[in-house]
C-alpha atoms as one frame of an Amber mdcrd trajectory, in Angstrom:
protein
  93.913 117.724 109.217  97.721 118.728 109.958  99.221 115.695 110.384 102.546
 117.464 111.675 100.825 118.683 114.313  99.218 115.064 115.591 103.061 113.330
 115.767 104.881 116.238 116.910 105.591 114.944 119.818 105.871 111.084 118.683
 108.945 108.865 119.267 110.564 107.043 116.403 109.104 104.274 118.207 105.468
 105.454 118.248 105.715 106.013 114.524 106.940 102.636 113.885 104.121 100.870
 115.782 101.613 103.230 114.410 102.679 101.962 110.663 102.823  98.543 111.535
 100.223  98.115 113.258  98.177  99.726 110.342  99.939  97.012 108.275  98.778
  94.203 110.682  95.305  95.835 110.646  94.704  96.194 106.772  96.007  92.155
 106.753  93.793  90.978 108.877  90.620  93.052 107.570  91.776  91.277 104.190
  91.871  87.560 105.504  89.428  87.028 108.235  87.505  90.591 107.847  88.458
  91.459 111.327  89.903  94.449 113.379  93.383  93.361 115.114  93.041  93.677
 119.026  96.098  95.183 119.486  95.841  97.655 116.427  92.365  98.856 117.517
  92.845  99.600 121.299  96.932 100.941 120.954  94.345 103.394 118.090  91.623
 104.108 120.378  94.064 104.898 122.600  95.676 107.438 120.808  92.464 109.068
 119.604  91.620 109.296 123.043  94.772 110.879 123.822  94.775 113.329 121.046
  90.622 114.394 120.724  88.913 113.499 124.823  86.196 115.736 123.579  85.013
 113.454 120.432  83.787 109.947 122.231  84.224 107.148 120.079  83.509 103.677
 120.975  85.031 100.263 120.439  81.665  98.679 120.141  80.034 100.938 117.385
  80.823 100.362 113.884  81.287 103.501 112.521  83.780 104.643 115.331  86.103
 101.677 114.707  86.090 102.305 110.607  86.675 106.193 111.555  89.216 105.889
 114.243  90.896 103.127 112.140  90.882 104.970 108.736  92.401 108.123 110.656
  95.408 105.990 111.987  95.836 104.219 108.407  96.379 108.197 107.338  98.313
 109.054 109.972 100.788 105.584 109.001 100.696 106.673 105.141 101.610 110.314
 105.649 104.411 108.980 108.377 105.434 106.660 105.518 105.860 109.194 103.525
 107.679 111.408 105.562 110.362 108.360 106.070 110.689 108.792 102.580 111.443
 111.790 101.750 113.807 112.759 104.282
């Protein structure tokens, strides 16, 4: 997957939330074993946004841990990216 080509057209903004709301996320899964609200829909969201042709669905298990592991790459190659440049 190119991730270049998925934030192309990002804001600095947009980046931001996208890594710290991965951050919020991965706490969260670690203390309660929970999705953050916020984290999963501003994800879904996106993934909507980006693929309209592959449904995924809030309420099946699989398409949460899928769209959510996407977005945690998405925040580490961002992260990345902030560091290098």
């Amino acid at each position: 997957m190119n991730f270049n080509e998925i934030i192309k057209n990002y804001s600095e903004e947009k980046k931001e939330t996208i890594i710290e709301l991965s951050k919020i996320n991965k706490k969260e899964m670690q203390l309660n074993n929970l999705y953050n609200d916020q984290a999963l829909n501003f994800f879904f969201d996106l993934w909507h946004q980006h693929f309209p042709n592959v449904k995924q669905q809030k309420s099946c298990t699989g398409c949460r841990q899928s769209v959510i592991k996407f977005f945690e790459n998405v925040a580490s190659f961002l992260e990345e990216e902030k560091i290098t440049k």
